[in-house]
N, C-alpha and C positions, 0 to 999 in steps of 0.2 A: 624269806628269812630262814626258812624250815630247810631249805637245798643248801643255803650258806653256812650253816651250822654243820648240816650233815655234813659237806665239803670239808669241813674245817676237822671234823674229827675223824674224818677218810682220812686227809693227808697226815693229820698227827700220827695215827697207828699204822697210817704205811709208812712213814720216813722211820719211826723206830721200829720196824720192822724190817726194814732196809739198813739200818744200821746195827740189828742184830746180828743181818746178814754179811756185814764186813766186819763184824766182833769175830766172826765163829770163820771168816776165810784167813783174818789177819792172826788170830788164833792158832788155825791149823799151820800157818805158814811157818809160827813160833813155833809150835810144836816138833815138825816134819824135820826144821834147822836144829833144834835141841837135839833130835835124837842123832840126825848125819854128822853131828859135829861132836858131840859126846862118844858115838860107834868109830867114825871113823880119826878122828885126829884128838880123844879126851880132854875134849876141852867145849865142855855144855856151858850154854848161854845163863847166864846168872840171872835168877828168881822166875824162870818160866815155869816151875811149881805152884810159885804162889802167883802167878797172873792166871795160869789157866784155873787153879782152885777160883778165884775171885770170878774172872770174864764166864766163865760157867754160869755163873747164879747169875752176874748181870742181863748177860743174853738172854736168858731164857723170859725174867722179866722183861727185856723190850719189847720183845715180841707177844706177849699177853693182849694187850690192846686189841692188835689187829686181830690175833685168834678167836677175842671176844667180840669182837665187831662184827666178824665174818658168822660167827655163831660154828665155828669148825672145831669145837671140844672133844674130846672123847666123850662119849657118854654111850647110853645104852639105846637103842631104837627099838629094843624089844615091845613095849609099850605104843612109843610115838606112831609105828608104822603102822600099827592096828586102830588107828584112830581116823575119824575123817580130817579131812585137811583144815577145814573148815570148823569143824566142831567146838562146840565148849568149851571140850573137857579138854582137847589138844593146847587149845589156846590155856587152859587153868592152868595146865601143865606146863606148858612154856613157860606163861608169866612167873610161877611156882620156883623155878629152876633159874631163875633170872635174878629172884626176886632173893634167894639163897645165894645165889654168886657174887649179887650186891654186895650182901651182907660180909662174906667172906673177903671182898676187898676192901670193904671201908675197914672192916678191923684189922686186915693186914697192914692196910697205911696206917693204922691209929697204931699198932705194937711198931711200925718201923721208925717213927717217927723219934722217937727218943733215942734211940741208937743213933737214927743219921744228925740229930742235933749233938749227941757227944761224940762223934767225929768228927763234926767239923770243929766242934771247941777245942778240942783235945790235938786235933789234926791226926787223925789214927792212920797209922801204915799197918802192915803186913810183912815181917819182918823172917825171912830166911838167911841164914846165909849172911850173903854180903846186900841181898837186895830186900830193898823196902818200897813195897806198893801201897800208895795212899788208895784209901779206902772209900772217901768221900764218894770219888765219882759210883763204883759199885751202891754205895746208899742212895743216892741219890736217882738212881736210875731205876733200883726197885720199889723207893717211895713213889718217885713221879707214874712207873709200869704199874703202878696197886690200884693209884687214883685216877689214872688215865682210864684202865678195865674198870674201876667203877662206874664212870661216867659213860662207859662204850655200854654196860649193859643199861644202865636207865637210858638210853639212845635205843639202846635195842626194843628195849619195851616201848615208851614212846613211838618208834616205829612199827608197832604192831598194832598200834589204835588209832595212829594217824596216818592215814594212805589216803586219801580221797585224790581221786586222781588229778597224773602231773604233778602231785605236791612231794607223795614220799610213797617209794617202792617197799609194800612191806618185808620181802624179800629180802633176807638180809646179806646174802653176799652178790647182788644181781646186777651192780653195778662197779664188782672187782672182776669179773669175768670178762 
């Protein structure tokens, strides 16, 4: 049960993280046509201001999950490195750091959540110009990326107390490699 769970939130934070990765290629591709087409014949593709302003913030939320799953944050190792691998206090530290990250996603989804419910009421676009990008899909993909990475670090932790072998590699990226 414990490999089918982990499976399931392997494939969720890598397929949105693969779909970050064709936000940020389909993206640039907008971009790269904006600019060759505004330089060289003035005539720019209408609202690719306001989709790279919006797909920026989306992207980066999809890809959150899988960063946190992998455990491949920035953070500082000045401490961690100096500890045994094994030890306590690494572990106190770890759980410490997890248990902070929680926190910061459940409340990012609890402050997003009223925004992406008055965009879908309201139907909010993004309005430049002549173009209007609805905004829902952007909501919706940083609420679902808040609650996803919160669930990816209770998995994380979870995974660091339950490894009896064959069941769950406490390792957290040991099976994206």
């Amino acid at each position: 049960m414990v490999k089918k769970i982990d499976a399931v939130i392997k494939n969720v934070a890598s397929g949105l993280c693969h779909a970050a990765t064709a936000l940020t290629l389909f993206l640039v591709a907008v971009v790269v046509a904006d600019v060759l087409l505004r330089n060289l014949f003035q005539m720019p593709i209408v609202g690719t201001p306001v989709f790279a302003r919006n797909a920026l913030i989306g992207l980066t939320y999809l890809a959150l999950p899988y960063v946190t799953l992998t455990q491949k944050h920035v953070r500082s190792e000045f401490v961690s490195t100096r500890l045994k691998e094994d030890g306590l206090l690494k572990k106190a530290l770890d759980v410490i750091a997890c248990l902070v990250g929680f926190v910061v996603f459940v409340l990012l989804a609890r402050s997003l959540w009223n925004p992406t419910v008055q965009a879908i009421r309201r139907g909010e676009v993004d309005r430049e110009a002549l173009a209007a990008i609805p905004l829902v899909p952007f909501y919706l993909a940083c609420l679902a990326a808040s609650v996803l990475s919160a669930i990816a670090i209770a998995w994380v932790v979870f995974r660091m107390f339950y490894h009896e072998k064959g069941r769950c590699d406490p390792r957290p990226n040991s099976e994206f490699q």
